[in-house]
Wavefront OBJ file of the C-alpha trace (Angstrom):
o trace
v 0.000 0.000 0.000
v 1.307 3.282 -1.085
v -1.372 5.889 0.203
v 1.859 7.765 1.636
v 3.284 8.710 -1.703
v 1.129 10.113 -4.244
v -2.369 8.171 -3.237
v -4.861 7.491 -6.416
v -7.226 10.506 -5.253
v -4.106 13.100 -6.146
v -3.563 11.522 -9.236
v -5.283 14.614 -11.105
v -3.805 16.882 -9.060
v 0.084 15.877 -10.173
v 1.484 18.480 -12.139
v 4.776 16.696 -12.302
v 5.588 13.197 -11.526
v 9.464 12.882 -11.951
v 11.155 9.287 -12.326
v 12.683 7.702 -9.751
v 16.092 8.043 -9.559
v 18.949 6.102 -8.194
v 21.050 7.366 -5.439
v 23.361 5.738 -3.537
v 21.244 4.140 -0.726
v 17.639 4.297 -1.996
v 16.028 5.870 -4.819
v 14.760 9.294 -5.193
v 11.401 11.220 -6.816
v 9.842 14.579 -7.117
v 6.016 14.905 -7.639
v 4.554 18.551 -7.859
v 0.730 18.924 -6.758
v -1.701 21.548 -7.624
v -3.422 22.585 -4.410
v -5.398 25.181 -6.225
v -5.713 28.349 -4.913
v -3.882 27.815 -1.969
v -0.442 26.859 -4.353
v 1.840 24.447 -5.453
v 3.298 21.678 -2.329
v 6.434 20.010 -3.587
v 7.141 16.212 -2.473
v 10.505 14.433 -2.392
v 9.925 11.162 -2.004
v 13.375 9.006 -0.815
v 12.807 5.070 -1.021
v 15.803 3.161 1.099
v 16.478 -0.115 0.091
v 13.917 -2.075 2.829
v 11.417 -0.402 1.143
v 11.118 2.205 3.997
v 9.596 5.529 2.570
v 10.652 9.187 4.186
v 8.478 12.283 2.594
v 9.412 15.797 2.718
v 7.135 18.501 1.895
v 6.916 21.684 1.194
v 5.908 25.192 -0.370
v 7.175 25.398 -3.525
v 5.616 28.656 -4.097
v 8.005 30.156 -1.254
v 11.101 30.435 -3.939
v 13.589 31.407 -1.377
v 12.865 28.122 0.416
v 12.412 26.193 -2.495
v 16.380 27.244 -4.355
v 17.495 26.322 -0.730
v 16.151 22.725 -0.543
v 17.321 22.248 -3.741
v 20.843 23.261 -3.220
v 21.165 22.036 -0.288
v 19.956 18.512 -1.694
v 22.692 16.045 -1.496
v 21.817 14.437 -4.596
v 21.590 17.422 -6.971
v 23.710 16.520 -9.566
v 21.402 12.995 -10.118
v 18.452 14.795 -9.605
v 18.699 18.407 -11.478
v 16.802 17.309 -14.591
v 13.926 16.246 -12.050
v 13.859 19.245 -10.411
v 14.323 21.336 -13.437
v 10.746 19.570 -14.413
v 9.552 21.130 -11.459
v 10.988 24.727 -11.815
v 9.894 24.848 -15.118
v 6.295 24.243 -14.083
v 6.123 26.236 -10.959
v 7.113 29.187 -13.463
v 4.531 28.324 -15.866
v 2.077 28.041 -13.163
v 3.110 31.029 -10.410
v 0.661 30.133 -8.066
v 1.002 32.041 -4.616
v 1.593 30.857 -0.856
v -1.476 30.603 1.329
v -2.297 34.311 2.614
v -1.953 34.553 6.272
v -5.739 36.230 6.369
v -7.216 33.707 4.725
v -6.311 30.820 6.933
v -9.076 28.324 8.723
v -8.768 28.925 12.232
v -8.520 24.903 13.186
v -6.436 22.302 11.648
v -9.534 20.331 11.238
v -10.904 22.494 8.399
v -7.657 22.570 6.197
v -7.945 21.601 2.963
v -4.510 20.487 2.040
v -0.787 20.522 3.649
v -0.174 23.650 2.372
v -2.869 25.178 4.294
v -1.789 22.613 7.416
v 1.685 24.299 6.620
v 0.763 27.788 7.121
v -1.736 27.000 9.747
v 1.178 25.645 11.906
v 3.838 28.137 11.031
v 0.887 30.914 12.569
v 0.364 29.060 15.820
v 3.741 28.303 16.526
v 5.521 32.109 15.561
v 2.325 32.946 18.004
v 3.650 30.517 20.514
v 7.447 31.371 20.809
v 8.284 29.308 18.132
v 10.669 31.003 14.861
v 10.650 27.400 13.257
v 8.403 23.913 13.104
v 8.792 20.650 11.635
v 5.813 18.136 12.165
v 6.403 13.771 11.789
v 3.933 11.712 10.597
v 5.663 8.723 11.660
v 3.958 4.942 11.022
v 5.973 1.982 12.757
v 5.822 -1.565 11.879
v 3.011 -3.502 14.346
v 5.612 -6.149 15.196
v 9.026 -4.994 14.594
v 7.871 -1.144 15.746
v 10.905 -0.520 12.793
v 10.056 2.786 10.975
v 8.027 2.307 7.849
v 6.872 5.359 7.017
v 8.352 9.555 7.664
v 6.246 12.521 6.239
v 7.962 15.639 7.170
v 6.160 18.825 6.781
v 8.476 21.973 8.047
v 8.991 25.463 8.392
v 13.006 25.857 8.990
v 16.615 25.920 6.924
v 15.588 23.346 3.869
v 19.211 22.306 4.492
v 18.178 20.861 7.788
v 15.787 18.492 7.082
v 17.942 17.233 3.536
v 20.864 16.834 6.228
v 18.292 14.723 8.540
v 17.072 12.716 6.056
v 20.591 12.146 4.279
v 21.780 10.596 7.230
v 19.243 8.996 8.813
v 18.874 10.456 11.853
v 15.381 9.717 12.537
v 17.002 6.073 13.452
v 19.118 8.088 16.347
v 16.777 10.403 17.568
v 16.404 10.907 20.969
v 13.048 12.952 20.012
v 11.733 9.854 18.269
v 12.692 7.423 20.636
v 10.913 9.426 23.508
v 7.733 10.419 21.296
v 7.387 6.722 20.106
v 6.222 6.007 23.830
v 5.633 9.016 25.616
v 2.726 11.930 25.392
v 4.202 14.878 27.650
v 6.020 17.751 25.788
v 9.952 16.912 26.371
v 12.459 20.048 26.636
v 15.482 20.297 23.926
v 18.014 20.746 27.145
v 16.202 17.691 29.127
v 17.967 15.098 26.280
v 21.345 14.215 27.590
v 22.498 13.150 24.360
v 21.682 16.672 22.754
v 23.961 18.114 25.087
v 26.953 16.462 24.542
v 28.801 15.377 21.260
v 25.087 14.173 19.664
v 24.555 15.278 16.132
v 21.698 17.455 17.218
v 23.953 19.260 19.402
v 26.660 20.182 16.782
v 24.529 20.741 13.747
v 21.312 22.288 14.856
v 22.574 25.164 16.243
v 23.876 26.172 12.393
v 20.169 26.579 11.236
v 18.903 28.160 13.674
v 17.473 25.696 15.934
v 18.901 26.975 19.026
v 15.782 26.518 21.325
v 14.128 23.214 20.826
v 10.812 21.979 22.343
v 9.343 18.704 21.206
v 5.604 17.503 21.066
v 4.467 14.095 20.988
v 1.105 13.035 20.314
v -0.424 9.560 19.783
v -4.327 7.690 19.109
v -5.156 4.640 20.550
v -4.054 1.681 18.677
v -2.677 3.394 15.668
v 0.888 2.491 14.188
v 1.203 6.534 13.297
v 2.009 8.594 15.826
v 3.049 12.711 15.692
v 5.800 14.728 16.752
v 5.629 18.376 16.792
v 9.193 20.445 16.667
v 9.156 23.868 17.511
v 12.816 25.926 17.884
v 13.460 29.378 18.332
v 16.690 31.478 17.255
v 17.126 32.721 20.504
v 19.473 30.713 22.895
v 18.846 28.552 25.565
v 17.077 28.647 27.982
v 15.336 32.012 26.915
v 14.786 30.639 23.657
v 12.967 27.188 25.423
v 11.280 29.204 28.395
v 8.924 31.304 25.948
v 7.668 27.851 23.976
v 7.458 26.316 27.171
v 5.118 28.574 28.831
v 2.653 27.709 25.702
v 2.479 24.195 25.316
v -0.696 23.635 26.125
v -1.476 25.345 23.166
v 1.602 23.750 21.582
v 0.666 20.355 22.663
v -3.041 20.735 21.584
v -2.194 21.166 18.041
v 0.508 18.686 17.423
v -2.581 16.510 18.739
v -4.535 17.848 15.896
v -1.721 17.682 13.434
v -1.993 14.130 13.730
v -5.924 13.433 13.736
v -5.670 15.847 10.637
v -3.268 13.291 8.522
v -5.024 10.192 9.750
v -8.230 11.601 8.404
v -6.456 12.354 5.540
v -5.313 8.749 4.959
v -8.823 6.862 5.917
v -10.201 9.148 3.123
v -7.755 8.727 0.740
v -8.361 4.882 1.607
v -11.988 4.067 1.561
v -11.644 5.820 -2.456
v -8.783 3.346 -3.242
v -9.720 0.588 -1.805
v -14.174 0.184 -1.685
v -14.679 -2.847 0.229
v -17.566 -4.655 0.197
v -20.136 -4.834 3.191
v -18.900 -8.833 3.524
v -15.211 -8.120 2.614
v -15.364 -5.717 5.953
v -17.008 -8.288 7.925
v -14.405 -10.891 6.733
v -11.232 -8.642 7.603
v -12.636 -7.486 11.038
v -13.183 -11.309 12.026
v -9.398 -12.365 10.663
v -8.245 -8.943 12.648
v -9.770 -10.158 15.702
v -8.010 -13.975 14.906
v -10.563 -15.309 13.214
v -10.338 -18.119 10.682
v -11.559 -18.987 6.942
v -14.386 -21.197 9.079
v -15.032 -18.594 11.342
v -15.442 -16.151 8.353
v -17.528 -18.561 6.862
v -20.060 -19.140 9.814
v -20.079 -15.566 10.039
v -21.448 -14.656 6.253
v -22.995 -18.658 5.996
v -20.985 -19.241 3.576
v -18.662 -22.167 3.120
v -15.181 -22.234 3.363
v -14.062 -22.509 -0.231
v -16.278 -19.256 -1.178
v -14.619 -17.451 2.033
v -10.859 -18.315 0.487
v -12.478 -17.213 -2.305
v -13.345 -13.685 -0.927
v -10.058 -13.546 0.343
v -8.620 -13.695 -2.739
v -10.787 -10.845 -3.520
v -9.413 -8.836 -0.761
v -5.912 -9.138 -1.479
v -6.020 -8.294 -4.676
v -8.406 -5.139 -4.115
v -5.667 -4.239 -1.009
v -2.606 -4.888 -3.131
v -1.460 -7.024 -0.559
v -0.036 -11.215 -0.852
v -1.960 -12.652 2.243
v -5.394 -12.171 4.240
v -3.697 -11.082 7.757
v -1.756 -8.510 5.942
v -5.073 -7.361 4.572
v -6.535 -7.011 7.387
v -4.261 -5.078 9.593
v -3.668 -2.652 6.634
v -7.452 -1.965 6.528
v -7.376 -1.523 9.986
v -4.586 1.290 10.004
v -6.436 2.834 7.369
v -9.565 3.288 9.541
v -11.754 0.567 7.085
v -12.703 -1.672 9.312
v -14.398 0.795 11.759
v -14.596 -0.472 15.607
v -13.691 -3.964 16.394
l 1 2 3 4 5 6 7 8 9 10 11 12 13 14 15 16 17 18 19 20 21 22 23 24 25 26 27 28 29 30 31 32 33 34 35 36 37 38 39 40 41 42 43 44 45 46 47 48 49 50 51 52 53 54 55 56 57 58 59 60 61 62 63 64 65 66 67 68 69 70 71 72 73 74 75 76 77 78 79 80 81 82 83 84 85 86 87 88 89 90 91 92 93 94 95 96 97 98 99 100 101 102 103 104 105 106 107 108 109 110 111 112 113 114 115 116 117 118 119 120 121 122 123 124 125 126 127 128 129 130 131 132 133 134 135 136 137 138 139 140 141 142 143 144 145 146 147 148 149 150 151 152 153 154 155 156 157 158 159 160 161 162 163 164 165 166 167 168 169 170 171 172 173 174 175 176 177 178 179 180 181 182 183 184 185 186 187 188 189 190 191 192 193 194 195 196 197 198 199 200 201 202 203 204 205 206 207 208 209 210 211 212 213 214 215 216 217 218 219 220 221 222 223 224 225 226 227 228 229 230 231 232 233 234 235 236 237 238 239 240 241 242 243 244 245 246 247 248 249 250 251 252 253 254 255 256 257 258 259 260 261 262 263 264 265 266 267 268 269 270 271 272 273 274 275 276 277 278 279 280 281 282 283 284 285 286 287 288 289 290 291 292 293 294 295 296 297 298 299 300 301 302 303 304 305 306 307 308 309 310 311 312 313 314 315 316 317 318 319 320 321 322 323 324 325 326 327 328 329 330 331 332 333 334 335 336 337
């Protein structure tokens, strides 16, 4: 299942769709999507070789940011006729950023990322915070091994190309904490960031002198949030002004999450329309269920309930029933079971 990159229900929406390309440890790809008036949200898409995907986003119609990311992109010279593509089209197109005045005032009502984008960037420079990054972050059920990084971010493009370049998200104190915890976590509470940590000696050259970090999780779900907001200002000045507002700080990475998740069950139930039995089938193998018990349930026999289950994994794109299942699950399909 791919609903993190490029889902069928953008498909019109792609401007550009650039090859992948690739690089040294993974492969590589640009996609360009038209979020109408609100502007133009550039993806880059990096693929490592276990198949793990991490997503960065952003506002390609801020061109300051925009020549930054792609300078500061480690794999320029393999990737300059991709993002030429996308120059050439966010010329021809010259759609603006989202106006400040014409944001919704809850995350809930945003449209798109770029609109989640500015909406964030508002509440946090509101909050004490000169610079946010948000994680969507979806672990493995089992293994708990990263599957899945979006990145969404207001800050120095040639952080989050240096983050993503060198995996850091595997050695993040941040994402270790947020994986488990729910309480906001000070920047000068991580040991590791305060000694010869790679947070410690590179963060401070973009800016990111004041860090605050916000995790936020749902019940059950393999996705959870984490909500970065820094500050120029040193330490602990800097930290002391975003502390005094997380609750408001807190409240939104909250909704930053229940936003994307939203996002993805809707994206979902248009790519994959299961059937009134096919849901009754997966939430009986989700709760352990067998072929007989599926079978008893929807009186059918067992050969027409293998049957269905063929169905299933070929409608889900995925090579066995119990995979099925917990992917529908994560995507919100199978409703309460």
């Amino acid at each position: 299942m791919k609903l993190d990159v490029w889902p069928e229900s953008e498909s019109d929406r792609r401007l550009v769709q650039t090859r992948e390309v690739l690089v040294n440890d993974g492969r590589v790809a640009l996609c360009l999507i038209d979020c109408e008036d609100n502007g133009l949200l550039l993806e880059r898409v990096f693929i490592d070789r276990d198949g793990a995907r991490t997503i960065q986003r952003l506002d390609a119609g801020n061109e300051i940011q925009l020549m930054a990311f792609l300078q500061s992109d480690p794999y320029i010279d393999l990737l300059r006729d991709s993002y030429n593509r996308v120059l050439t089209t966010i010329r021809s197109v010259g759609q603006p950023s989202v106006p400040v005045a014409a944001l919704p005032a809850h995350v809930s009502e945003c449209r798109d990322e770029l609109e989640v984008l500015a909406l964030m960037r508002s509440i946090c420079a509101s909050n004490g915070g000169m610079e946010c990054l948000y994680r969507w972050i979806t672990v493995g059920e089992q293994d708990m091994v990263i599957e899945s990084h979006v990145i969404l971010a207001h800050c120095h493009p040639a952080w989050t190309q240096s983050y993503v370049h060198n995996h850091w998200v595997l050695n993040d104190p941040a994402v270790d904490y947020a994986r488990h915890e729910t309480a906001p976590l000070r920047g000068s509470d991580i040991k590791p960031y305060r000694d010869e940590h790679w947070f410690a000696q590179k963060a401070g050259v973009y800016g990111l002198n004041s860090n605050v970090f916000f995790p936020a999780h749902r019940r059950r779900d393999p996705m959870f949030g984490l909500l970065h907001v820094s500050s120029h200002m040193p330490s602990p000045e800097g930290e002391d002004l975003i502390w005094q507002n997380r609750q408001n700080l807190r409240g939104l990475a909250a909704e930053l999450l229940e936003w994307r998740v939203m996002q993805l069950r809707q994206t979902a139930a248009q790519q994959f329309p299961l059937s009134t039995p096919e849901v009754v089938a997966l939430r009986v193998i989700r709760r352990g269920g067998s072929a007989a018990h599926v079978a008893h349930e929807l009186s059918i026999t067992e050969r027409e309930a293998y049957r269905l289950f063929r169905q299933i994994n070929v409608k889900m794109g995925c090579g066995h029933i119990r995979v099925s299942a917990g992917a529908a699950q994560t995507y919100g399909l199978l409703g309460s079971i």
